[in-house]
N, C-alpha and C positions, 0 to 999 in steps of 0.2 A: 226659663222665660226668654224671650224673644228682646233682642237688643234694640231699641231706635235706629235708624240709619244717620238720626245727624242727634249732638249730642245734647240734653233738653237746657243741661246748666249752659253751656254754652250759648245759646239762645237766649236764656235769660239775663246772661253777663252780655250779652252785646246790645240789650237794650240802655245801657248806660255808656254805651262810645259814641253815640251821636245825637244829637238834639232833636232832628228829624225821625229819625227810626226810634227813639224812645220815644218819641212824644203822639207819635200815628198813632199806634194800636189803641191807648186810650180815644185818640180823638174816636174811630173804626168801633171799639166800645161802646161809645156815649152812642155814635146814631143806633147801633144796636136795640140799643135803652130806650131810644127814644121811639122806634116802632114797637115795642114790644109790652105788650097789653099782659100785667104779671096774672096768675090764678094763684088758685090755695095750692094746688099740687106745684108751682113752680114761680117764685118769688123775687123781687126784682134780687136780694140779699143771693140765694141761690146763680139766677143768668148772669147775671154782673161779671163776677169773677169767671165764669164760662167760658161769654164771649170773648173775655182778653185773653185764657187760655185757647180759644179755637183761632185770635189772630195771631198769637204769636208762634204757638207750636203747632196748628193747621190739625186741633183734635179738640176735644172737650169729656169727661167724664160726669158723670151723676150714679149714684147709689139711689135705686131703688126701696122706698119704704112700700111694704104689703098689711094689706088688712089681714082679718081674720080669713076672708072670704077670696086672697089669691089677688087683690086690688092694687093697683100701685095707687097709694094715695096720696104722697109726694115724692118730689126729687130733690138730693143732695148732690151740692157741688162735691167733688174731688179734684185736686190739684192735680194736672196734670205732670207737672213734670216729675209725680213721683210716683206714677201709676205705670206698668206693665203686663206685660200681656203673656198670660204662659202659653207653654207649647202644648200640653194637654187640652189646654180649653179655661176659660176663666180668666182672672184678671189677679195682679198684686200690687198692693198699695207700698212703696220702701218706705222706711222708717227712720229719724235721723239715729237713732241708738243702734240700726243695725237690724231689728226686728222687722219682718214682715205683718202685711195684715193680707189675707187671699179672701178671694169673691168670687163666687160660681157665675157663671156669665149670663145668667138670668136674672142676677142682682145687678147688672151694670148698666147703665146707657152710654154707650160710645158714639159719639159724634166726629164724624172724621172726616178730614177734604183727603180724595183720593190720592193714590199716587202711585203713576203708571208701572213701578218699580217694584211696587209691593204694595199689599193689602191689611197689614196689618196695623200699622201707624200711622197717625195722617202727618201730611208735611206741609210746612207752610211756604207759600207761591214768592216770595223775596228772596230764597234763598242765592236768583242768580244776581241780586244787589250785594254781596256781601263782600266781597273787593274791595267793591265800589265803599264801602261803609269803611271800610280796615282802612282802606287809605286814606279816608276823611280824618280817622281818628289818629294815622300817624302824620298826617300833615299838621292836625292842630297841636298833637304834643309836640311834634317840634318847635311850634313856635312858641310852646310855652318856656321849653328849657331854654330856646333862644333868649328870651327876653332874661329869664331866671339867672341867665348867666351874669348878664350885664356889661361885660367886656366883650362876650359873643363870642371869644374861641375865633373870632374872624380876622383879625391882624398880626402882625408884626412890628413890632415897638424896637427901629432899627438905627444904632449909634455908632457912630464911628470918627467921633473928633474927640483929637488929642485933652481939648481943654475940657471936657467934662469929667471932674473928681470922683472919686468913688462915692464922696457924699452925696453928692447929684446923681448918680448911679441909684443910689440904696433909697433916696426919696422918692425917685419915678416908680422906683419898682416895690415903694408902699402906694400910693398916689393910683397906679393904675391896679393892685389888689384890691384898693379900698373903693372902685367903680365899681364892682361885681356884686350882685343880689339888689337891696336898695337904695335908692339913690343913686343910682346908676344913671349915663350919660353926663357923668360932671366936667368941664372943662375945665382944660389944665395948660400954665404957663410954664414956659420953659423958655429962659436965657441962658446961653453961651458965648459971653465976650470972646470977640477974635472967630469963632464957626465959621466954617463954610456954609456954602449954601444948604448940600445935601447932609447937613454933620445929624440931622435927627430925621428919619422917614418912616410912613407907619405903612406897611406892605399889606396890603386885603388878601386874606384865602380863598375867601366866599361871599360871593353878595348876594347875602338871603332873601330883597327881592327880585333882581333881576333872573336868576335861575332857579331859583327853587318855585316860582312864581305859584307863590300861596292862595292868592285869589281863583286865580283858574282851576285850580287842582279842588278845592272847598269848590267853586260851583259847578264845576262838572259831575266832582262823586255825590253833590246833593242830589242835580238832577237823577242819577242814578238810581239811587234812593230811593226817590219819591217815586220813578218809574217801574219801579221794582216794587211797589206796595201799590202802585194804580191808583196814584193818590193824584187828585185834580191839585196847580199850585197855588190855586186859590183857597182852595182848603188845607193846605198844607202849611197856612201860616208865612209865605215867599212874601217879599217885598216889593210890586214891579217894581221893572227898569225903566217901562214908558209912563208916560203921563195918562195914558187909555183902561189901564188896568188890565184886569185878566175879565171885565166880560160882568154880567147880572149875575151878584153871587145866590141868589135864588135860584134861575135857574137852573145854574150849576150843580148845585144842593138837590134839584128835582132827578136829575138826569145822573148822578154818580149814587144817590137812594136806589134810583130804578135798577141801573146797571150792575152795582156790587154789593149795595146791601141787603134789599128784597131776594137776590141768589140767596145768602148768607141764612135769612130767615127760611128758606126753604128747607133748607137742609135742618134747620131744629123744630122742624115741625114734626121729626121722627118720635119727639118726644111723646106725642099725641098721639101713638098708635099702641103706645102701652101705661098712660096714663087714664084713672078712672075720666069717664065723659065731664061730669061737672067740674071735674079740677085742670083741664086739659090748658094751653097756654095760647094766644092769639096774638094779633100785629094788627095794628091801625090799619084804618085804609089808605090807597096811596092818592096821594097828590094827583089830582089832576092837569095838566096843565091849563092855564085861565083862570084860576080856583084861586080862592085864597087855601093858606095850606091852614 
């Protein structure tokens, strides 16, 4: 069988490193849903999981059922990411036990966004956001172990006068153990009768906002993101930064329907050219502009 070019688990594990990119495909799903007028041959239960399989992995499958009489009379969803393609011809379904299930290529409906590379698997158009996503997701765990730490890993707890006892030694060095995890940032006194000025200094390693400047890094690889899914930021769930917004969220919603998901609908209308005529699957009509929708 024929290997994927990009890996299908891994696709699916990276819709849980960022809030953005896991949370699009759904939204990209739901309008699917929402032009898509179900039949008997193909059921919203059946598209549903399609669509989210055709935004995330750029393919979709269905298993053909037949009448007596050679009819496709409905279609089943198949999960994509466990479907392949053999080199003979036909398709295999993997199994988590290990077992295959194989399908003559006339049982299958493949749905697939091209890709210039190759013809046999479709690919999904994000993939040049994926950087861009990785570093979103090593930026925010940093800051998570940062805080986790509670001490931060980021000073130097530095003494050097004679009059501090080893008992005052051995309490600082419970006192700042006991900052780290919860309850962290706790303030602590320290007297040394007779000290110098410098007898106690806390030396910084790293100051995690001025360099590592976590803000900018999070809204740059968002933008990223989002631009790498073609996703408008008003749809996208963004917060403006001005007070003007991002614009008439209608017709937004008119104009990113026209542009990316009416395409998306085109492409599963291949359904209809081997489904019986009464059970065949259709889409609203579009929005006009001036119209109520």
């Amino acid at each position: 069988m024929y290997t994927p070019p990009v890996s299908r688990q891994g696709l699916a594990k990276l819709l849980r490193a960022n809030a953005h990119h896991g949370a699009i495909p759904g939204f990209k799903r739901n309008l699917l849903l929402r032009e898509f007028i179900p039949s008997q041959g193909c059921g919203v239960a059946t598209a549903g999981p399609a669509f989210l399989d055709f935004v995330v992995f750029g393919e979709a499958y269905f298993l053909r059922h037949f009448n007596l009489f050679g009819q496709v009379m409905e279609l089943e969803h198949l999960p994509a990411i466990n479907m392949r393609v053999k080199v003979d011809g036909g398709f295999v379904m993997l199994q988590p036990n290990g077992q295959e299930i194989e399908f003559d290529k006339d049982e299958i409906e493949h749905v697939l966004n091209y890709d210039v590379e190759q013809n046999v698997y479709g690919i999904p158009e994000y993939l040049g956001g994926m950087q861009s996503l990785l570093l979103n997701e090593a930026a925010t765990l940093f800051r998570r172990r940062y805080y986790s730490n509670g001490a931060h890993a980021g000073y130097i707890f530095y003494t050097n006068d004679a009059n501090l006892s080893e008992e005052d030694e051995d309490n600082l060095r419970e006192q700042i153990s006991a900052s780290k995890g919860v309850g962290n940032f706790r303030s602590m006194f320290v007297n040394i009768p007779g000290g110098t000025e410098k007898a106690i200094q806390i030396i910084p390693v790293g100051d995690f906002q001025a360099k590592d400047e976590l803000e900018k890094v999070k809204n740059i690889t968002r933008n990223d993101v989002i631009a790498a899914w073609r996703m408008n930021p008003a749809l996208a769930g963004i917060i403006p930064e001005n007070s003007t917004g991002f614009g008439d969220i209608e017709k937004i919603d008119r104009v990113y329907t026209s542009n990316e998901i009416r395409p998306i609908c085109q492409l599963f209308n291949q359904l209809n050219d081997t489904l019986r005529p009464d059970r065949r699957i259709a889409w609203r009509d579009p929005v006009v502009p001036g119209e109520n929708p």
